[in-house]
C-alpha positions as CSV (number, residue, x, y, z in Angstrom):
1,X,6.7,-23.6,6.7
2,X,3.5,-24.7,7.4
3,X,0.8,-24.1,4.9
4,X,-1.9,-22.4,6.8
5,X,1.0,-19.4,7.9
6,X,1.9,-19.2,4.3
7,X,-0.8,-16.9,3.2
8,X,0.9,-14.8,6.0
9,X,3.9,-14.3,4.0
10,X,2.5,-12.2,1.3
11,X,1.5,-9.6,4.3
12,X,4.6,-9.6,6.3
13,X,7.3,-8.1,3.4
14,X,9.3,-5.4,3.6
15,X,8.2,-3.5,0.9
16,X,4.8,-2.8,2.4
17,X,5.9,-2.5,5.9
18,X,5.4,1.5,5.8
19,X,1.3,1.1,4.5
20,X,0.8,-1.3,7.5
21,X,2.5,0.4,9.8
22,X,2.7,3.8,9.7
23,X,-0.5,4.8,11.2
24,X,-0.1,2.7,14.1
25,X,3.4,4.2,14.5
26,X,2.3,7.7,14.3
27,X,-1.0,7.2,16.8
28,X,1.8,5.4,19.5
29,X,4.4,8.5,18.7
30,X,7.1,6.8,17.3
31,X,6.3,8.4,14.3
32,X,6.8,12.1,13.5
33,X,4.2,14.1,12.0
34,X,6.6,15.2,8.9
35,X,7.4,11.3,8.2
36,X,3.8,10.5,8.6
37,X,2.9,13.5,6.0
38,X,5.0,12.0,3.8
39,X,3.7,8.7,4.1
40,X,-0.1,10.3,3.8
41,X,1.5,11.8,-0.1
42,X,2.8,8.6,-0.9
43,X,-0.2,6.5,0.5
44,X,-2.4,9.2,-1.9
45,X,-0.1,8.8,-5.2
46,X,-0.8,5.0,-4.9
47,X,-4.6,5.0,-4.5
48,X,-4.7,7.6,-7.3
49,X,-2.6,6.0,-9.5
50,X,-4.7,2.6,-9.0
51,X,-7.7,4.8,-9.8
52,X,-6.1,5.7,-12.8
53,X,-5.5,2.1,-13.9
54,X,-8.9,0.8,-13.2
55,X,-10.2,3.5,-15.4
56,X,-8.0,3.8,-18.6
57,X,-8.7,1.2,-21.3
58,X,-7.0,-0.5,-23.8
59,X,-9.7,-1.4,-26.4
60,X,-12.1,-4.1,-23.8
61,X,-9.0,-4.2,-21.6
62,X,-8.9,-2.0,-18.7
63,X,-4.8,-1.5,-17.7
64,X,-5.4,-2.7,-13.9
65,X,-6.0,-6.2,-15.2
66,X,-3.1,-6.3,-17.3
């Protein structure tokens, strides 16, 4: 694999796959609206729960860097 396309890989994984994709799947149709509810409650969870570790401390240490 070349180098420069190997930042790409990082992007491209399965485990992501719905947070990059379901948007663009529900705006073309492919998605239905209850899937893409579900997705909006999962993508919710994560950026609260991300909040949540930027905030809380341990001593100096916040819990996101850790």
């Amino acid at each position: 694999m070349f180098t420069s396309r190997a930042e790409y890989r990082l992007l491209l994984r399965q485990d992501n796959a719905d947070l990059r994709l379901s948007g663009i799947g529900y705006e073309a149709g492919l998605l239905p609206e209850r899937n893409f509810k579900m997705f909006q409650a999962k993508k919710k969870a994560i950026e609260q729960e991300i909040l949540r570790l930027e905030t809380t401390r341990i001593g100096q240490r916040r819990l996101f860097k850790c």
